[in-house]
GUVEXKOL-433145 format. One record per atom (N, C-alpha, C): atom name; x, y, z. Coordinates in nm, 3 decimals. Example, Ala and Ser with C-alpha at 12.3 -4.5 7.8 and 13.67 -1.06 7.14 Angstrom:
// residues 2
 atom      px      py      pz
    N   1.319  -0.569   0.780
   CA   1.230  -0.450   0.780
    C   1.320  -0.330   0.780
    N   1.285  -0.225   0.708
   CA   1.367  -0.106   0.714
    C   1.290   0.003   0.787
//
This chain:
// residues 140
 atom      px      py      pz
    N  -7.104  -1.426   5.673
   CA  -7.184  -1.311   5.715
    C  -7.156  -1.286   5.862
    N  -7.119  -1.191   5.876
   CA  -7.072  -1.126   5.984
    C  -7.171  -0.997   6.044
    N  -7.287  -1.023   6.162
   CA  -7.348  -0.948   6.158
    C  -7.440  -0.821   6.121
    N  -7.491  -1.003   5.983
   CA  -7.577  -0.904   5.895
    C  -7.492  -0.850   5.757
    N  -7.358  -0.814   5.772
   CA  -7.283  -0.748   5.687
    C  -7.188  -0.852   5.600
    N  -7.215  -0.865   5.460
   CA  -7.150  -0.903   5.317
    C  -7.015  -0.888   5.345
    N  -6.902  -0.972   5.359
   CA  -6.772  -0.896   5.346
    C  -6.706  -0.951   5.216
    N  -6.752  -1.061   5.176
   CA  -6.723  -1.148   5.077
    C  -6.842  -1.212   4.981
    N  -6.850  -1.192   4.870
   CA  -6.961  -1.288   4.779
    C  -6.898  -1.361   4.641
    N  -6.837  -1.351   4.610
   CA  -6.760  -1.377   4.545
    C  -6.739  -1.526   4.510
    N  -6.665  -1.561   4.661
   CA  -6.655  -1.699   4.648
    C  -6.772  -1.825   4.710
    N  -6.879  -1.752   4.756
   CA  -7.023  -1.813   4.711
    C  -7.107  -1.839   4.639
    N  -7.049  -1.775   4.516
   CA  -7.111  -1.806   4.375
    C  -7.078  -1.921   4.343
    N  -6.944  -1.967   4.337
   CA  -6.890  -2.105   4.250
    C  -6.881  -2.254   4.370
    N  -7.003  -2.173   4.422
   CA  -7.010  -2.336   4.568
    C  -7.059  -2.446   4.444
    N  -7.038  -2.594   4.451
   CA  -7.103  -2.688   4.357
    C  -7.237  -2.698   4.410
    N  -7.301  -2.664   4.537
   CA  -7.442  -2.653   4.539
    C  -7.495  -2.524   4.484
    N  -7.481  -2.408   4.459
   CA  -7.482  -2.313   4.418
    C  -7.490  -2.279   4.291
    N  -7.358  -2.405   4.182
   CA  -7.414  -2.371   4.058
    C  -7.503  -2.487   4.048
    N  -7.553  -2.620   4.070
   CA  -7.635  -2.708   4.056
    C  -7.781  -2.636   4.056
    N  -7.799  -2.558   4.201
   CA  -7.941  -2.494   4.175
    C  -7.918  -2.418   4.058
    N  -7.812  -2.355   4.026
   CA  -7.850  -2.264   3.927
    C  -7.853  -2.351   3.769
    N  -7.786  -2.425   3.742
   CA  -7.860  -2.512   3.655
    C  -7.990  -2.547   3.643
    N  -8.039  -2.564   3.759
   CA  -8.146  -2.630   3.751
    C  -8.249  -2.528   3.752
    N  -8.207  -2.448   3.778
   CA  -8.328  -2.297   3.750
    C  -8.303  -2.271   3.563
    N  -8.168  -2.282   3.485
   CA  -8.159  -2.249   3.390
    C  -8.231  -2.394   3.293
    N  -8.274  -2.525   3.375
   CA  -8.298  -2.632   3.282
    C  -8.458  -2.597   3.266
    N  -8.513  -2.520   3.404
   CA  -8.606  -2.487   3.367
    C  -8.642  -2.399   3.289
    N  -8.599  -2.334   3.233
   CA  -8.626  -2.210   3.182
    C  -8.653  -2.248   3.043
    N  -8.584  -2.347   2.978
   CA  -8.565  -2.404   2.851
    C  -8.494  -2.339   2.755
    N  -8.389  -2.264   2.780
   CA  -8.378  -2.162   2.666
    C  -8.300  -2.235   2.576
    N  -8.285  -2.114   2.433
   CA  -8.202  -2.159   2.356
    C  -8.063  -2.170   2.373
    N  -7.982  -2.253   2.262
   CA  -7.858  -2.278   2.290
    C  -7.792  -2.157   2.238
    N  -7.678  -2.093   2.275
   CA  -7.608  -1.985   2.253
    C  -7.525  -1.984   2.148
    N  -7.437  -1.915   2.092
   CA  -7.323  -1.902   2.014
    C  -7.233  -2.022   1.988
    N  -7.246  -2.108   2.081
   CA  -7.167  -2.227   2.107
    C  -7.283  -2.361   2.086
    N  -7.362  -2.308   2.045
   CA  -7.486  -2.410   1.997
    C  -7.494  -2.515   2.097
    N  -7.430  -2.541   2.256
   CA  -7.452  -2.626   2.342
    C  -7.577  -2.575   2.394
    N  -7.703  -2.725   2.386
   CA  -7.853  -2.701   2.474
    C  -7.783  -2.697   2.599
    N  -7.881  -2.706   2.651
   CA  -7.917  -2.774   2.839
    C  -7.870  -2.924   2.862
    N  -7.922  -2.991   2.717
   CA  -7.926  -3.154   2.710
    C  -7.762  -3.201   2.725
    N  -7.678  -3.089   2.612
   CA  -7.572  -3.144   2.649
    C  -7.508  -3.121   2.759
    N  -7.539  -3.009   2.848
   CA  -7.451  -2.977   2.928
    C  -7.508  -3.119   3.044
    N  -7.585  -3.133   3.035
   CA  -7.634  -3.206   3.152
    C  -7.586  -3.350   3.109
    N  -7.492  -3.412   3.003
   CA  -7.468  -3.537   3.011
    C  -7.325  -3.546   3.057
    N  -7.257  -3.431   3.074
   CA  -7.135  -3.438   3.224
    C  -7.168  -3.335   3.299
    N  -7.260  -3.269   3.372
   CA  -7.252  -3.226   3.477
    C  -7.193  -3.173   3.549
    N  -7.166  -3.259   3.636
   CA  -7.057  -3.268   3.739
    C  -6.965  -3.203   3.663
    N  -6.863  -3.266   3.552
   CA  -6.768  -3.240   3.515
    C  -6.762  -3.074   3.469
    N  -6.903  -3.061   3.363
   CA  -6.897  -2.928   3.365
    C  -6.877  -2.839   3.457
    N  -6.977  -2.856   3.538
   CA  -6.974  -2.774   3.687
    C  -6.868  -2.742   3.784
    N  -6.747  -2.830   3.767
   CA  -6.636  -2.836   3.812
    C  -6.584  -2.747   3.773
    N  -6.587  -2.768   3.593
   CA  -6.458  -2.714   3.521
    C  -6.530  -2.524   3.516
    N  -6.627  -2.506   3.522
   CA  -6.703  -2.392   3.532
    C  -6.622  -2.320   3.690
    N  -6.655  -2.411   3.804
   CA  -6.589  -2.318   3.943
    C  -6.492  -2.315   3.906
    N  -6.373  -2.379   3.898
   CA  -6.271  -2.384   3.866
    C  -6.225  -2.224   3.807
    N  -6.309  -2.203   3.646
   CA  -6.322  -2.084   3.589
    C  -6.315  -1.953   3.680
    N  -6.413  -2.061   3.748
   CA  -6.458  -1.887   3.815
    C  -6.387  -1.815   3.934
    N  -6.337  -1.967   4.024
   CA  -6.226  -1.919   4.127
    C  -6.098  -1.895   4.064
    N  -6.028  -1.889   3.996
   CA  -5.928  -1.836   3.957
    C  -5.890  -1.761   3.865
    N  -6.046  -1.684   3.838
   CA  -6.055  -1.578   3.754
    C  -6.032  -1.587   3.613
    N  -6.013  -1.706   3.574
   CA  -6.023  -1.743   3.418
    C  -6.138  -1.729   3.348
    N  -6.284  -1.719   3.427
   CA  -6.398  -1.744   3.309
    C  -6.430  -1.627   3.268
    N  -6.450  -1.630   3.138
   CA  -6.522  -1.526   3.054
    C  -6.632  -1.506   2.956
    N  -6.737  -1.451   2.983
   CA  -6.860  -1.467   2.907
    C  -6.836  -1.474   2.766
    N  -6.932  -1.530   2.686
   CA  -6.910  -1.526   2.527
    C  -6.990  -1.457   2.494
    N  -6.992  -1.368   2.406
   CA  -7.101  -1.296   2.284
    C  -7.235  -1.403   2.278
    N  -7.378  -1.323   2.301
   CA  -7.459  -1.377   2.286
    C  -7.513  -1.381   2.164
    N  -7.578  -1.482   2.140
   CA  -7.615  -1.502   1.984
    C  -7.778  -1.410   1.951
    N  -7.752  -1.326   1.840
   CA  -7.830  -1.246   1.796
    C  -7.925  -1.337   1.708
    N  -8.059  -1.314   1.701
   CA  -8.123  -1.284   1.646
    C  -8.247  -1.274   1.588
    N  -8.322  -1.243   1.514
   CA  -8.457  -1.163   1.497
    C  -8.595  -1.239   1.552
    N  -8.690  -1.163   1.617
   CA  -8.814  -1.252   1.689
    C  -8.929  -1.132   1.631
    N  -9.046  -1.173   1.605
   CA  -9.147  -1.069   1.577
    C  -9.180  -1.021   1.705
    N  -9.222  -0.897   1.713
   CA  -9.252  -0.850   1.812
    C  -9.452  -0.879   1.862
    N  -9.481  -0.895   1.999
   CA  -9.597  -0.958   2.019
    C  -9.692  -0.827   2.016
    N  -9.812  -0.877   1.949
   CA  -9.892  -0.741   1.896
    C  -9.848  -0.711   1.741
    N  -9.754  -0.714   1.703
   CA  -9.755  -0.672   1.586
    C  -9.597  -0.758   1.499
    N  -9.706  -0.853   1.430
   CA  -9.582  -0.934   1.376
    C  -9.488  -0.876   1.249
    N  -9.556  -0.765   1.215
   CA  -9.476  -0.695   1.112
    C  -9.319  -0.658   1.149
    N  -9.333  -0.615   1.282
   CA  -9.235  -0.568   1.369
    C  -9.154  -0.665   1.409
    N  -8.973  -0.686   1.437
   CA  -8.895  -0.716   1.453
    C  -8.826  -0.644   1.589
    N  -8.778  -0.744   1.660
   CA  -8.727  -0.703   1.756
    C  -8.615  -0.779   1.781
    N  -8.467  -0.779   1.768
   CA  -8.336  -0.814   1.807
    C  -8.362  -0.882   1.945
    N  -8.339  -0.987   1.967
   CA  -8.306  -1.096   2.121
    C  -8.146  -1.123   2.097
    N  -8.115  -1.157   2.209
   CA  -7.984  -1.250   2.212
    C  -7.989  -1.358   2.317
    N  -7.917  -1.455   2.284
   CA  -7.934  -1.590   2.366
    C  -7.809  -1.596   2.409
    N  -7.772  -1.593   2.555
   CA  -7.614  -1.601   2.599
    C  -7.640  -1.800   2.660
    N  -7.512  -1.811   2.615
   CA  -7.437  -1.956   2.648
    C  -7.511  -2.017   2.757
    N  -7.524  -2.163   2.778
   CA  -7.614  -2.230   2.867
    C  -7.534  -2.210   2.991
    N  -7.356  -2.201   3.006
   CA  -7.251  -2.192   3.091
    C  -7.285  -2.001   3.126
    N  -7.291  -1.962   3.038
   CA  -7.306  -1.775   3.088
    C  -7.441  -1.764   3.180
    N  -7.578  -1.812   3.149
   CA  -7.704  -1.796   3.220
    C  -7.660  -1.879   3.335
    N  -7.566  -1.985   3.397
   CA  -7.593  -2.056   3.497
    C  -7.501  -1.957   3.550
    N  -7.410  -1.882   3.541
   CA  -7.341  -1.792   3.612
    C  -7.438  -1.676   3.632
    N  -7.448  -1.643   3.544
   CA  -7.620  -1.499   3.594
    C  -7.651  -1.569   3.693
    N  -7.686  -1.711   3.678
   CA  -7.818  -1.767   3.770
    C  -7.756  -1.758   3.927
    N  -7.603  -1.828   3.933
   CA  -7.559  -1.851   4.066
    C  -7.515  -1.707   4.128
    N  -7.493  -1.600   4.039
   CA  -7.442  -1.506   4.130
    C  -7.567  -1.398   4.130
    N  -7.669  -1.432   4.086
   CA  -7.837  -1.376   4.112
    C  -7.866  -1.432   4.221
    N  -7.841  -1.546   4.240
   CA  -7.904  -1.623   4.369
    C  -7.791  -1.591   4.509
    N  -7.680  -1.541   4.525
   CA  -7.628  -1.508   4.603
    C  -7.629  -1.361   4.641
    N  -7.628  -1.290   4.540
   CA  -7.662  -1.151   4.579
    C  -7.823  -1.096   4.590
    N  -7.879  -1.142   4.523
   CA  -8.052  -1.088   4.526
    C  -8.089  -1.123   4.623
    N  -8.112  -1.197   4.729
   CA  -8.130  -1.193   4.908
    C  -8.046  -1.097   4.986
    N  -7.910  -1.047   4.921
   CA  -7.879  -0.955   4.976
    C  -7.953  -0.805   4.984
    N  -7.976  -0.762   4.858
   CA  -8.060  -0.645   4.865
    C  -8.168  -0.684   4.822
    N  -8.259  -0.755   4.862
   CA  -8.412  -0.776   4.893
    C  -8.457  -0.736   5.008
    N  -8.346  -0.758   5.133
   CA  -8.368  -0.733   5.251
    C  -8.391  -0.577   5.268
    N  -8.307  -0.476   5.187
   CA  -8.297  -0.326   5.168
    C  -8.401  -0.305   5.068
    N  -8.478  -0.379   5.017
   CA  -8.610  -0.297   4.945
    C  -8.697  -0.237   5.004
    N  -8.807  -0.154   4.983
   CA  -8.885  -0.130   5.085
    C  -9.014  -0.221   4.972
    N  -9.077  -0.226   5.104
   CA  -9.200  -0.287   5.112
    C  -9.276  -0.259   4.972
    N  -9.314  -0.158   4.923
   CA  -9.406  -0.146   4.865
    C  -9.380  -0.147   4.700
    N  -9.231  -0.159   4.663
   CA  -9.194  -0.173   4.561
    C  -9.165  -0.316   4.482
    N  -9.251  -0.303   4.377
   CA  -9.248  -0.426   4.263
    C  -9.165  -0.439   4.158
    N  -9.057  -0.330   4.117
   CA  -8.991  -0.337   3.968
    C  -8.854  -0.438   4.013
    N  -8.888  -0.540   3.949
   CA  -8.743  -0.634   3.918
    C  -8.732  -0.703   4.037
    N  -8.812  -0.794   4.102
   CA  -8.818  -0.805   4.205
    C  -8.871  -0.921   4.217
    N  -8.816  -1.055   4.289
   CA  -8.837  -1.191   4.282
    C  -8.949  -1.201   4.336
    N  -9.073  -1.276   4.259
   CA  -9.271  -1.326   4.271
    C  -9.289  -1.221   4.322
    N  -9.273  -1.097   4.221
   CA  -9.354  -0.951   4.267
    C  -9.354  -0.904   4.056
    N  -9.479  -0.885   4.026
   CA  -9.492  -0.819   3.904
    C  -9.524  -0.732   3.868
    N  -9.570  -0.654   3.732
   CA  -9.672  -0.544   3.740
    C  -9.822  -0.604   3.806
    N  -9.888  -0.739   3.780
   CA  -9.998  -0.746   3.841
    C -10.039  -0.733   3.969
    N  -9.942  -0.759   4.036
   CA  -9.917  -0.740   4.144
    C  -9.926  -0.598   4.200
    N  -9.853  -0.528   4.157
   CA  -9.849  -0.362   4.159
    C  -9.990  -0.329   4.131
    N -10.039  -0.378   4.028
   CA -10.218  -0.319   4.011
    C -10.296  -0.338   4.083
    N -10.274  -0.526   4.148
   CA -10.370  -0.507   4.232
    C -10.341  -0.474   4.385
    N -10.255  -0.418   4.414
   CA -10.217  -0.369   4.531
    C -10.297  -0.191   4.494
    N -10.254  -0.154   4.398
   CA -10.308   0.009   4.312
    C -10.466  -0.014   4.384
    N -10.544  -0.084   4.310
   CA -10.643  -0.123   4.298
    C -10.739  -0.189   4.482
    N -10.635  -0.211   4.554
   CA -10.699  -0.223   4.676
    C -10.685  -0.103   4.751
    N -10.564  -0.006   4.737
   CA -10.576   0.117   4.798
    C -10.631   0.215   4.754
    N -10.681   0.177   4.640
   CA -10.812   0.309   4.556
    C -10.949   0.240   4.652
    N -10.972   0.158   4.662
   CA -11.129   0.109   4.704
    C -11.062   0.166   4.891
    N -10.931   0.148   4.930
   CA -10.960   0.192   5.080
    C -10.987   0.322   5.099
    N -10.981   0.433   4.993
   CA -10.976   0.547   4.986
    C -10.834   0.613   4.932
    N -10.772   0.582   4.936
   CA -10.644   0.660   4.893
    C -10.645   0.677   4.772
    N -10.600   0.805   4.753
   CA -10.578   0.882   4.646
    C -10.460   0.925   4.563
//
């Protein structure tokens, strides 16, 4: 970073501290295993090794996401209803994860203040009760 200004992000995604947090944000999450039926559990009994062979992927432009695995969840409110999910690879979410975590501080800084949509520990509740304190100050 060069005064403030991004010239490169790219190759801050595949730092080995970089994808480790991002593992570890994806171990929390618990999700399901993808297309490739690998959990969390297995990826985490080589690690390292994965994580290697993952930068590796990624600095020399070899990695490529896999098809996420489809399929059906009832929808909440009404279990009659069906709603299509897909579960991408435990290796695809830790790449979301590391290159979310390198770019989303970038334009967080360019949000303005008062906006909540998609936006890291900011929700709709949040939005309401912010709604909800500037109705009682008077604003309209």
């Amino acid at each position: 970073v060069k005064g403030g200004v991004w010239y490169r992000v790219r190759d801050k995604g595949y730092t080995p501290g970089n994808l480790r947090a991002a593992f570890t944000r994806v171990k929390a999450t618990r999700g399901a295993a993808g297309v490739d039926h690998q959990t969390v559990e297995v990826c985490e009994r080589d690690l390292a090794w994965n994580l290697a062979k993952l930068a590796d992927e990624l600095r020399d432009g070899r990695y490529r996401p896999q098809a996420g695995r489809r399929r059906w969840s009832a929808k909440p409110g009404a279990p009659q209803e069906q709603r299509r999910l897909g579960s991408p690879t435990v290796r695809d979410r830790v790449v979301q994860a590391a290159l979310s975590q390198v770019i989303a501080p970038i334009y967080e800084r360019d949000c303005a203040a008062p906006s909540y949509g998609f936006r890291p520990q900011r929700g709709s509740t949040d939005a309401l009760r912010r709604t909800a304190q500037l109705l009682e100050a008077g604003y309209t």
